[in-house]
N, C-alpha and C positions, 0 to 999 in steps of 0.2 A: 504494500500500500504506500501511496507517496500523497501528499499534499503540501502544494509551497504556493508563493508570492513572487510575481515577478516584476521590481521596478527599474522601466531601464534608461538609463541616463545616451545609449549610442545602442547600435546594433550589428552585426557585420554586414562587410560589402556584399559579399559570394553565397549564397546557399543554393545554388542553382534556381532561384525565385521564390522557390516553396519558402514559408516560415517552420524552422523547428526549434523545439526548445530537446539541446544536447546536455547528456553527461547522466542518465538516470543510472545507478550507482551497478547494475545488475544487467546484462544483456537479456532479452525477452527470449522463449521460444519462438516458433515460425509463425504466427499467429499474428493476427491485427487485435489489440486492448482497447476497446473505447476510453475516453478521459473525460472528466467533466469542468468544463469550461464557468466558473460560479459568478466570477465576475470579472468584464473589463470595461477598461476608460484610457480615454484618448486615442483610440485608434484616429487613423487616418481615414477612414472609409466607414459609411451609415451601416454598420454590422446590425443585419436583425439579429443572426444565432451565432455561436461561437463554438468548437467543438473541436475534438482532437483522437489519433489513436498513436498508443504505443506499436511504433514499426516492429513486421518481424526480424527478428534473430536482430533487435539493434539495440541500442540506448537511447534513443530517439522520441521525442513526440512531434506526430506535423498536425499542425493545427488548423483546421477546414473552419467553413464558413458561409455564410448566405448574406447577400447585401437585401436592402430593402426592397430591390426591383429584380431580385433574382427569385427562381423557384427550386432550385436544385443546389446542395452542398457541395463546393469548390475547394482544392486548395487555396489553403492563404498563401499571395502574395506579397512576402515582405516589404518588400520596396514601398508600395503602393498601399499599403495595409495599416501599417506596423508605425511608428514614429517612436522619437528618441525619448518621448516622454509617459509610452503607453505603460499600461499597467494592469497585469493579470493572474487570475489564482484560479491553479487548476491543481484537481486529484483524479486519482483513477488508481489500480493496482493492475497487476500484471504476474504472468506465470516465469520464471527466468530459467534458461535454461539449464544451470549447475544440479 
């Protein structure tokens, strides 16, 4: 089980577009983990839902999403998403492979 806070003052250049949040302490099985997206603020873009899944075999969370004129859940685009001052708390648990 994990639950944190994330406030970010910068972001990186490169993720290949996708937004992820790196580094959960345990690499997952091969499986997709739903995460629960509880709250965010100051994004860049009119976020109706927020939402996430632990990649398989990774460390990884990519954080999907739906804008207010969309109907279908996307990857987040950092770049265009995300800004130096957003702010979010997510949990979710996951199976690891050890």
């Amino acid at each position: 089980f994990f639950s944190f806070f994330i406030d970010m003052n910068a972001h990186g250049d490169n993720t290949g577009g996708m937004a992820f949040v790196t580094g959960l302490p345990f690499q997952s099985i091969g499986h997709h983990f739903p995460v629960s997206v509880g709250y965010w603020n100051n994004f860049i873009q009119n976020q109706r839902f927020v939402t996430g899944t632990v990649q398989p075999s990774s460390t990884n969370i990519l954080l999907r999403h739906t804008l207010s004129d969309a109907s279908s859940v996307s990857n987040m685009d950092y770049s265009n998403a995300i800004g130096t001052s957003s702010e979010v708390i997510i949990s979710g648990s996951y199976v690891t492979a050890s």
